[in-house]
RODO-2510 file (C-alpha; in nm, 4 decimals, decimal comma):
residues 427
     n   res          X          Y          Z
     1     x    -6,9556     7,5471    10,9724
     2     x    -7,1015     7,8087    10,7832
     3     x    -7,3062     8,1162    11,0082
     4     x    -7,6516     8,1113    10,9535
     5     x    -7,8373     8,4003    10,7675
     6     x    -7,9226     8,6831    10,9350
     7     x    -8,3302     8,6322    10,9783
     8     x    -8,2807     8,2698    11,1011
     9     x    -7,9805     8,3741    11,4291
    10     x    -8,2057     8,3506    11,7600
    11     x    -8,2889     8,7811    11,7869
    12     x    -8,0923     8,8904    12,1140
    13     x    -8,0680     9,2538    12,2445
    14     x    -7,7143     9,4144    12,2649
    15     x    -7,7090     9,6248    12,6039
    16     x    -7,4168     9,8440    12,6308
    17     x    -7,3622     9,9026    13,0122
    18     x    -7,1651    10,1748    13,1924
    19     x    -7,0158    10,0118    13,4951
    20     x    -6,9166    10,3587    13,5976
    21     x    -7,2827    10,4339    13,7139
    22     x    -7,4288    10,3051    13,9758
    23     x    -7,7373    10,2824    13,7665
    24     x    -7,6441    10,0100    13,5777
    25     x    -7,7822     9,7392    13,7468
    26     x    -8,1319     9,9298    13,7162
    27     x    -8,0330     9,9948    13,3310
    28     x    -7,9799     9,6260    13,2606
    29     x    -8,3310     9,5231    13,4337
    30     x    -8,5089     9,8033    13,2283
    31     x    -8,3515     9,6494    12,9235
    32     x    -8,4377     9,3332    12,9897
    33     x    -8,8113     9,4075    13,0938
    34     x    -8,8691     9,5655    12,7374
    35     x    -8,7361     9,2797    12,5404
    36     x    -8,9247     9,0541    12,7341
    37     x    -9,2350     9,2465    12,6158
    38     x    -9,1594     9,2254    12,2672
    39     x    -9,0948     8,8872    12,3115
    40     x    -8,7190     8,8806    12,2754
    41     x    -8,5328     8,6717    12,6044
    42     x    -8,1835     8,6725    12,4531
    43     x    -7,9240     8,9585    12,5690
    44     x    -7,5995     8,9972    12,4352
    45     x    -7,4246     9,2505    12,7079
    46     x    -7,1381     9,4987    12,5926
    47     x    -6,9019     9,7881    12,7546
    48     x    -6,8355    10,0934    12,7165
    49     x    -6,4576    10,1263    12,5897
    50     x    -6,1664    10,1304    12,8381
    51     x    -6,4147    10,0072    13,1239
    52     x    -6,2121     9,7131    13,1945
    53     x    -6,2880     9,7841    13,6168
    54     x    -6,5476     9,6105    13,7640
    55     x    -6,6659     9,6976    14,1249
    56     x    -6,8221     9,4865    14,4059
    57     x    -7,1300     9,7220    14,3794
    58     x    -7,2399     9,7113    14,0437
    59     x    -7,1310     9,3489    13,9625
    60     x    -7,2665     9,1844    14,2468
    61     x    -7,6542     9,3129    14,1564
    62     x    -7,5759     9,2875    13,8128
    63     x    -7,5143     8,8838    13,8976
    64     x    -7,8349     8,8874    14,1049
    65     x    -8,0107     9,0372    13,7946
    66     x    -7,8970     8,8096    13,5404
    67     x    -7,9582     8,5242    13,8021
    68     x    -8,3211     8,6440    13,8510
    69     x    -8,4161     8,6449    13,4432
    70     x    -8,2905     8,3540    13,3963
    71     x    -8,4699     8,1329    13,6261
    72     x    -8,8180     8,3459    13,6717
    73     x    -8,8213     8,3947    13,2711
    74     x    -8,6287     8,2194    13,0777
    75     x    -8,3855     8,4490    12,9671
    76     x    -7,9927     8,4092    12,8528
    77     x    -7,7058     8,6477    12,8425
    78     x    -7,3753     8,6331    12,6509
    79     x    -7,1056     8,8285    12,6690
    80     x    -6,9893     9,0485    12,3698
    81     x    -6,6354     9,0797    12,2703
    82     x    -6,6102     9,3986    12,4393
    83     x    -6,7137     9,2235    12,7630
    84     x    -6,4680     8,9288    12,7364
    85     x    -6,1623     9,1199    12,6209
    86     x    -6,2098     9,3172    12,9889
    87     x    -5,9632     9,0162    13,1637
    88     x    -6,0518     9,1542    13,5165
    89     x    -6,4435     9,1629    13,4314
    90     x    -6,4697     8,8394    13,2630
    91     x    -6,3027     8,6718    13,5427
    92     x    -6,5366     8,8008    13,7493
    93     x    -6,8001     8,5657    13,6273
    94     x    -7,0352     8,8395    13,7027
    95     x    -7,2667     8,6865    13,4111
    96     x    -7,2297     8,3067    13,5686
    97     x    -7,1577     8,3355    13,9169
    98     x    -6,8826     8,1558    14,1082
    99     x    -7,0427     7,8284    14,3017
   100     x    -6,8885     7,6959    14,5736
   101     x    -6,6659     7,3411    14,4244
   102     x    -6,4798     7,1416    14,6660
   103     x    -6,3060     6,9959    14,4081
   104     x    -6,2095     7,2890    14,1783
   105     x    -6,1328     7,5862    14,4190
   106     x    -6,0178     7,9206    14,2105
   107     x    -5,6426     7,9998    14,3375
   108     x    -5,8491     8,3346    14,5006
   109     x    -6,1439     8,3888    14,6033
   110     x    -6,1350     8,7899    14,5387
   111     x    -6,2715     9,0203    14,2613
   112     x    -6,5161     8,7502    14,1744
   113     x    -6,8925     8,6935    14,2297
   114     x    -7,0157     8,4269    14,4645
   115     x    -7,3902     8,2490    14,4738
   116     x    -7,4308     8,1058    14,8054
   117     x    -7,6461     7,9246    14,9785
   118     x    -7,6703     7,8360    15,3386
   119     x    -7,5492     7,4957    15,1954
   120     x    -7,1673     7,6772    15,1296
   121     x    -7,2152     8,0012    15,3169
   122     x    -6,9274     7,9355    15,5315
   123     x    -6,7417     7,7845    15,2595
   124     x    -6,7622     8,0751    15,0662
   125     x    -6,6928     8,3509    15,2900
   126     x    -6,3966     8,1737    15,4505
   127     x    -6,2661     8,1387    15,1210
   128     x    -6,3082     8,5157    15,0412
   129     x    -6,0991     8,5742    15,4063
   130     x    -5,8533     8,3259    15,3197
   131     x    -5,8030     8,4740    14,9701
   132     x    -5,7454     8,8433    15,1833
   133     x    -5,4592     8,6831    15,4279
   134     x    -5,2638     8,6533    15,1572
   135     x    -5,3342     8,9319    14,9805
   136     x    -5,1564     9,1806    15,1319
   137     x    -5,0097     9,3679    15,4501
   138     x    -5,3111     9,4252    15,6810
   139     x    -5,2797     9,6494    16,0132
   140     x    -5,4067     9,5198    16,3657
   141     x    -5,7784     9,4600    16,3243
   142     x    -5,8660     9,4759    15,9974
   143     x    -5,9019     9,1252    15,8874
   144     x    -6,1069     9,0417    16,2030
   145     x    -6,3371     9,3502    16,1417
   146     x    -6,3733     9,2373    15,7853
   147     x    -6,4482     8,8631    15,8911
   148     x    -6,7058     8,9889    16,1465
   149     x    -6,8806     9,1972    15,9242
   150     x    -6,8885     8,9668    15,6502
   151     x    -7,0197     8,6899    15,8061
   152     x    -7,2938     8,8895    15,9680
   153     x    -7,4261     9,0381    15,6754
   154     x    -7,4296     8,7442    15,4246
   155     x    -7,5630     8,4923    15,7320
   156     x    -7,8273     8,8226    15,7522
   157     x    -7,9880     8,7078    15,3631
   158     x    -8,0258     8,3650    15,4950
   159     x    -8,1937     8,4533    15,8329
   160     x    -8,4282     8,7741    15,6730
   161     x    -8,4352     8,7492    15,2690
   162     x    -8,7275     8,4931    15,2549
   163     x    -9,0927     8,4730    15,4341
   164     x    -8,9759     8,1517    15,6122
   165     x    -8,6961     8,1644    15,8268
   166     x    -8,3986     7,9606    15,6940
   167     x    -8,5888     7,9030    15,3757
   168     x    -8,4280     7,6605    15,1483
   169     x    -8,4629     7,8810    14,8366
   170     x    -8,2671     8,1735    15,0288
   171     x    -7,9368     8,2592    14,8454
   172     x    -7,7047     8,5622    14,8292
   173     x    -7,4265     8,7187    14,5989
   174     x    -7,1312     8,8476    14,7570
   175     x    -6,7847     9,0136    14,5710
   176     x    -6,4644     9,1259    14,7733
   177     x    -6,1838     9,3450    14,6407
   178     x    -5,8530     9,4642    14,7997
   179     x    -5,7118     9,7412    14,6536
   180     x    -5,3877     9,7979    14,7275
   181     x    -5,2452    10,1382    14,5593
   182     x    -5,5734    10,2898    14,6983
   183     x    -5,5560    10,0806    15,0803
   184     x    -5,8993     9,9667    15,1028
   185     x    -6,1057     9,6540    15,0921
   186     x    -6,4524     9,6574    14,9047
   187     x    -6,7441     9,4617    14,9861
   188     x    -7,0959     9,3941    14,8208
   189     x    -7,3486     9,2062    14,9088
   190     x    -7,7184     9,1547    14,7584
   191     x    -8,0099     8,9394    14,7302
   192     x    -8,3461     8,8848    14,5845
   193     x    -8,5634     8,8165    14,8668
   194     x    -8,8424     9,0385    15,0762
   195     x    -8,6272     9,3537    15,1431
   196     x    -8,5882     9,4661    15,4684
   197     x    -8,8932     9,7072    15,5383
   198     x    -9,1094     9,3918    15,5175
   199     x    -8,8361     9,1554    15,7060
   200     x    -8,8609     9,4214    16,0055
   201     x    -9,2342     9,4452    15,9886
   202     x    -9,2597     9,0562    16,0543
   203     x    -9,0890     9,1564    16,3602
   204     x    -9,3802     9,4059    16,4594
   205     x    -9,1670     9,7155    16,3047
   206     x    -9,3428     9,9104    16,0753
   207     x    -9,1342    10,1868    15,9019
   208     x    -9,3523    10,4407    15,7900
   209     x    -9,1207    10,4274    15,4818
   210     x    -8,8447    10,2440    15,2928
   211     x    -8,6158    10,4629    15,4574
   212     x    -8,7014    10,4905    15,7603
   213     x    -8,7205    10,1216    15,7804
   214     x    -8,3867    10,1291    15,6841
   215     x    -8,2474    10,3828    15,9465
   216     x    -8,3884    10,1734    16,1977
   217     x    -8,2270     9,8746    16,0409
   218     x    -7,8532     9,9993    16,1794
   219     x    -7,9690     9,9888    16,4879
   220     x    -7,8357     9,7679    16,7822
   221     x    -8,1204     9,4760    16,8707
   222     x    -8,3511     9,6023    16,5371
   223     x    -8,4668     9,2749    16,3407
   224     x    -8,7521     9,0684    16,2775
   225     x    -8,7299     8,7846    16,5303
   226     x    -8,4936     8,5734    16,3768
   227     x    -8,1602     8,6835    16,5202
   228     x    -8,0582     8,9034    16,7294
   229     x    -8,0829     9,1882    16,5255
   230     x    -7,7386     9,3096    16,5327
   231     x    -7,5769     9,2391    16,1892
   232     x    -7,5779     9,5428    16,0194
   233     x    -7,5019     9,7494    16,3435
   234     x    -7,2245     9,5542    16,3876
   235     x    -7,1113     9,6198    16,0207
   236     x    -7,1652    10,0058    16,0775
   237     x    -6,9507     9,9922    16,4124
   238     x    -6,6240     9,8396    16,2280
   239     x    -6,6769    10,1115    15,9121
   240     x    -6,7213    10,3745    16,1510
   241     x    -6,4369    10,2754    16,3662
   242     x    -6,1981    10,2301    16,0132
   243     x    -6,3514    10,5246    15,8701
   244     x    -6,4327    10,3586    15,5821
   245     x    -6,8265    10,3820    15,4124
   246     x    -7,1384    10,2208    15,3700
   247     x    -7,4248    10,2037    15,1678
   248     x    -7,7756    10,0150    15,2621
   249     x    -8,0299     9,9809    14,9484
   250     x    -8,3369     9,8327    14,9825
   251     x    -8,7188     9,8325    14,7907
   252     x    -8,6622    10,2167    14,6551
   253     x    -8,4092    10,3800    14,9447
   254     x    -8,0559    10,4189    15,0083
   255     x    -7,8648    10,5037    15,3453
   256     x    -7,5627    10,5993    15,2695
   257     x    -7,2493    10,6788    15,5737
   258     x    -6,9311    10,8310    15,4281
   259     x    -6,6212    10,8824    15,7002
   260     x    -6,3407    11,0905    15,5392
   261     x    -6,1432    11,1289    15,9099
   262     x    -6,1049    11,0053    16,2151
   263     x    -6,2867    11,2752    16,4031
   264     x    -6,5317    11,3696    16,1318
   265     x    -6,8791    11,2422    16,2112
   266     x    -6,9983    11,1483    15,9459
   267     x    -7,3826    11,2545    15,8588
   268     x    -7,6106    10,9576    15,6739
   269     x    -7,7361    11,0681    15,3410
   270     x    -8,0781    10,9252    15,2439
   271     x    -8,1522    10,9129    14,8818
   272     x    -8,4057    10,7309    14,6778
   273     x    -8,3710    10,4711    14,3991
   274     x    -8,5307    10,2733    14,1343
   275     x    -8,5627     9,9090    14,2175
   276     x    -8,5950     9,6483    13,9647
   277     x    -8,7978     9,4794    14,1587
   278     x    -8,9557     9,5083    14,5512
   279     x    -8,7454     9,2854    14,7864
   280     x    -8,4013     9,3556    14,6751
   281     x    -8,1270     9,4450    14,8906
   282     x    -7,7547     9,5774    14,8599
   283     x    -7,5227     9,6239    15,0849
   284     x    -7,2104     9,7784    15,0066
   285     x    -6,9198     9,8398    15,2215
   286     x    -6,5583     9,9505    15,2514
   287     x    -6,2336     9,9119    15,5042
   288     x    -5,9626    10,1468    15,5026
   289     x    -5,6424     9,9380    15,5095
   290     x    -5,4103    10,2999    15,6271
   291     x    -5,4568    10,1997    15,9531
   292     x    -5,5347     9,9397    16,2865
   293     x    -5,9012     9,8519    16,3665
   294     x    -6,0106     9,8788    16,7140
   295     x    -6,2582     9,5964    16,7547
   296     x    -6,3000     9,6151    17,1363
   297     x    -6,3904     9,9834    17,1042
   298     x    -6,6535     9,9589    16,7636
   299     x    -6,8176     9,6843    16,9424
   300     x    -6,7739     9,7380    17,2906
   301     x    -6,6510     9,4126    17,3350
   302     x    -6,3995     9,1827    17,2656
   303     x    -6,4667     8,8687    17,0264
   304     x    -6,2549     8,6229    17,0137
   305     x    -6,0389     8,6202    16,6590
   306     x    -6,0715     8,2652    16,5331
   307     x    -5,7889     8,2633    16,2970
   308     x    -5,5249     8,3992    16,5318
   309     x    -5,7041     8,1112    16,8092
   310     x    -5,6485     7,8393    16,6057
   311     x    -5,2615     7,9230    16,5638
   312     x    -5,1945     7,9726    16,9510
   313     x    -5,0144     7,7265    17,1233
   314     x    -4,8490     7,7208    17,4815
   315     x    -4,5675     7,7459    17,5784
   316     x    -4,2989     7,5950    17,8602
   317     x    -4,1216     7,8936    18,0160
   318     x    -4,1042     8,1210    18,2949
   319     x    -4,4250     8,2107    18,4301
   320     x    -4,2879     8,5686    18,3798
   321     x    -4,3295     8,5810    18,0466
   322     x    -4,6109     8,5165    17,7831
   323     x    -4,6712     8,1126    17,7596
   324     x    -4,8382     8,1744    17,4223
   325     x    -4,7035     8,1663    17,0734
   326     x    -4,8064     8,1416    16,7145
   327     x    -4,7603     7,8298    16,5643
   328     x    -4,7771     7,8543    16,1549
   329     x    -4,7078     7,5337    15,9318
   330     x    -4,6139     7,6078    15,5920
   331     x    -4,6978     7,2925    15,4446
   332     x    -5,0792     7,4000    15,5352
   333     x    -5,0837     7,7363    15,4957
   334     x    -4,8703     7,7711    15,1853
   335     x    -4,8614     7,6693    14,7947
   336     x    -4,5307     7,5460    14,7878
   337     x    -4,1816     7,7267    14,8299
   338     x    -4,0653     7,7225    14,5353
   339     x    -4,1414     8,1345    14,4119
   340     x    -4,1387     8,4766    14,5134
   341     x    -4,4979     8,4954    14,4673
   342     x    -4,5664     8,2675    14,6824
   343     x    -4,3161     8,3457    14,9513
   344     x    -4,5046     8,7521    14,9251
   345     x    -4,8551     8,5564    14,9873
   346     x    -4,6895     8,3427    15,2980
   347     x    -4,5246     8,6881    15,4475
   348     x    -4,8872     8,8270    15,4248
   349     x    -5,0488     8,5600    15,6261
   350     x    -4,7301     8,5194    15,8834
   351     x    -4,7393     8,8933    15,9051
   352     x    -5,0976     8,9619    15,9625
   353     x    -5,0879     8,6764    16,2323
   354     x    -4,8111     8,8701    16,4034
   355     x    -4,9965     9,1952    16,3510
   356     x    -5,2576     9,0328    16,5473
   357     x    -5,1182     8,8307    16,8387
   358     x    -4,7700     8,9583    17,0254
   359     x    -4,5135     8,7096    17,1019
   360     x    -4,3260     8,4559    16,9213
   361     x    -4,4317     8,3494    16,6026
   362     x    -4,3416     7,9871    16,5070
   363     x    -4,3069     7,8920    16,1615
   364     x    -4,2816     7,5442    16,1234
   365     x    -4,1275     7,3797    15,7680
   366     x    -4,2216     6,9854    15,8691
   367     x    -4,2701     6,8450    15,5510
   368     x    -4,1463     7,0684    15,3190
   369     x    -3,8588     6,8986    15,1373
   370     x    -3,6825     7,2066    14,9370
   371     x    -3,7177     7,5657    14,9842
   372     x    -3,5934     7,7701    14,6880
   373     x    -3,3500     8,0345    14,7545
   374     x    -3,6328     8,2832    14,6007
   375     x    -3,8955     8,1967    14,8507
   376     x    -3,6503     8,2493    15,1280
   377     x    -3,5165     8,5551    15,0583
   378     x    -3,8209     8,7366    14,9502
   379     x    -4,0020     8,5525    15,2491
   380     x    -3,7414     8,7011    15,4958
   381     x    -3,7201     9,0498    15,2957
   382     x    -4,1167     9,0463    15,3549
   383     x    -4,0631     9,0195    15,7053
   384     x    -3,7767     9,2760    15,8069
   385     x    -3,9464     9,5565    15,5680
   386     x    -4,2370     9,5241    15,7828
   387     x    -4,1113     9,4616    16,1644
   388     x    -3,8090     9,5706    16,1379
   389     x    -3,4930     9,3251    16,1851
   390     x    -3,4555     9,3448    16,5386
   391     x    -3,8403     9,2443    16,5616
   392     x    -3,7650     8,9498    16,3313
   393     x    -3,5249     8,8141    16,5449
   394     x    -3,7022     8,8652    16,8395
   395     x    -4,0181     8,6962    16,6965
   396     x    -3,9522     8,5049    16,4792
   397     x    -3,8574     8,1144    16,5081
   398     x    -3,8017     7,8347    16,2225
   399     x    -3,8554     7,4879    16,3122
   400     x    -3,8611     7,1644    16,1044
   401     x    -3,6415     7,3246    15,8538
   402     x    -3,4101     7,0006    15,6833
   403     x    -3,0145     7,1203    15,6985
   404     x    -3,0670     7,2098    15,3512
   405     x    -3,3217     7,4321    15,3968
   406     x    -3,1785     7,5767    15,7140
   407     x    -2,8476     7,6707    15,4648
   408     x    -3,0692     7,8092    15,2098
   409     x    -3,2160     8,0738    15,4772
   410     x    -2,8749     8,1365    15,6550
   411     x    -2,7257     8,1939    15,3190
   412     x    -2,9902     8,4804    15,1949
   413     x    -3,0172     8,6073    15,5679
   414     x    -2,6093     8,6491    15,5796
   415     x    -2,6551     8,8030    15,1891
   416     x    -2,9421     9,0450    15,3485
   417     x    -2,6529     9,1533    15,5997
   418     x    -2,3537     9,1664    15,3099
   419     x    -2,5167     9,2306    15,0430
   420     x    -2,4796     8,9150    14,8431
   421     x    -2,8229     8,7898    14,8418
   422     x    -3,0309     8,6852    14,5161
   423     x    -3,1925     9,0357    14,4118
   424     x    -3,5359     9,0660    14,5613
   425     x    -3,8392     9,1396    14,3114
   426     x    -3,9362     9,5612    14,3298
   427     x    -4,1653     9,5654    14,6657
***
């Protein structure tokens, strides 16, 4: 098919974004608005070379942007070559959001952007904590601060983004990243709704300003009726207690918290900002993954953890001794057993449980047929790097494993001993 001459293509403007800045979200909308008043609605968006990265907090409003012009006026966006040849930021689907599919699950939820609804809210964000069991080795803490927090502030846009409570139309983006080398977990969340000065004030608090409204936000019992009004306090307790940071945008302020140590208190930084439009709010957040979270000290309390819950099972022996255990089936909680990958995915989850609950830790092979000698050895390699043999043993039980199976584990345990076992990938 031949192209079409130049002064019949549909006239687009090419916006070349820096996804270094946090302005870029701001950038794009400012683009946008112009070629909207010369009558252009078609944006072709481009990168800056070697910006292959894309971060929770400039992809996630950048979604919400692109979201926004395309249903209020009519707009499209396409992604230029530089754009698509980015792997990590055309996964992202930061241009056409990830929607929750029953039916079509990606194999992780991470480093991608999520639209939800109250319809999939739970979907999605227990997809994003599934997605960071496996991920990778997570102290005492962490994953149950991060589920907290999570859950509180997306469940936050559908309590407080729109007029009416619950609303329908109220939807969210959200974006999750672990990054290893660097041992942190980054969050974003943002929406398009009434920002929070005027969610507060339906509440009877009236901020003299965007930022003070946004101080008072943090605080315990602070809200507009609709909850309880301890979301984002709760959010700030678990980064303070992992030192980690946050940042709180909303209708022309930020609050920013940075915590570089334990001890250090750290001293909120108040800026302003350009908004695209009133009504939007980020919120931006990161874990430190260096070290255990202390939930029952940032909160003063001590919730229950769900995930480690629903693995517990009792036990018959000696009332002396703890009549609990962890119970983990592999056909469930697994993709199979036939790769190393998989087996370093299945050591993250069996670990992090065990991080999280003392005790034996059951792990339970019913209806798994063949276990390759890969899985196993990296699977029990996993284990004893992180515990320690004599932990392992201690801790750690099979069950359900066919006499084939069982061989196939004796076999690289015994080579683990010797020496003989199949070489493990680097670690």
């Amino acid at each position: 098919m031949s192209t079409p001459p130049a002064e019949e293509r549909k006239p687009h403007v090419n916006v070349y974004l820096d996804l270094h800045r946090k302005g870029a979200p701001q950038f794009l909308a400012a683009k946008v608005f112009k070629g909207i008043a010369d009558g252009i609605t078609s944006f072709k968006l481009r990168v800056r070379p070697g910006q292959s990265a894309c971060y929770p907090n400039i992809c996630v409003p950048i979604a919400g942007i692109i979201d926004y012009f395309t249903i209020e006026h009519g707009c499209s966006f396409s992604p230029a070559a530089s754009w698509r040849n980015a792997p990590v930021l055309n996964q992202s689907e930061t241009i056409h959001p990830y929607v929750h599919d029953p039916l079509a699950s990606p194999s992780s939820h991470l480093s991608k952007v999520w639209k939800f609804s109250s319809d999939d809210h739970y979907d999605v964000v227990h997809g994003i904590i599934g997605s960071m069991q496996r991920a990778g080795e997570m102290p005492r803490g962490v994953l149950q601060g991060l589920e907290l927090a999570l859950y509180e502030v997306t469940d936050n846009i559908l309590l407080h983004s729109q007029d009416e409570t619950n609303s329908p139309n109220a939807a969210g983006y959200v974006m999750a990243q672990y990054h290893k080398s660097e041992q942190r977990i980054a969050v974003a969340v943002f929406d398009l709704g009434q920002g929070i000065p005027s969610s507060l004030a339906k509440g009877g608090i009236r901020a003299s300003s965007p930022s003070e409204a946004l101080s008072a936000a943090i605080q315990r019992g602070v809200g507009d009726g609709a909850g309880a009004g301890n979301g984002l306090w709760m959010m700030k307790q678990i980064v303070s207690c992992s030192s980690g940071s946050f940042e709180l945008t909303s209708d022309g302020a930020r609050y920013a918290v940075r915590h570089h140590q334990n001890s250090e208190a750290a001293v909120p930084a108040i800026s302003a900002v350009t908004p695209f439009k009133s009504g939007t709010t980020l919120v931006d957040f990161q874990l430190h993954t260096s070290r255990p979270l202390d939930i029952q000290t940032a909160l003063n309390a001590d919730p229950v953890n769900l995930w480690v819950d629903n693995h517990l099972i009792d036990l018959q022996i000696p009332s002396n001794q703890s009549n609990e255990a962890l119970l983990i089936s592999v056909a469930q909680e697994s993709r199979g057993c036939a790769s190393r990958y998989e087996a370093k995915a299945f050591a993250n989850i069996a670990g992090n449980l065990m991080e999280s609950a003392p005790g034996i830790c059951i792990l339970n092979f019913n209806g798994i047929s063949m276990v390759s000698a890969s899985f196993a050895d990296e699977l029990l390699v996993r284990l004893i790097d992180r515990f320690g043999i004599i932990t392992v043993i201690q801790r750690l039980n099979f069950q359900g494993l066919t006499p084939t199976n069982a061989a196939m584990f004796d076999h690289c345990f015994q080579g683990r001993l010797f020496g003989s076992s199949p070489q493990s990938e680097s670690h």
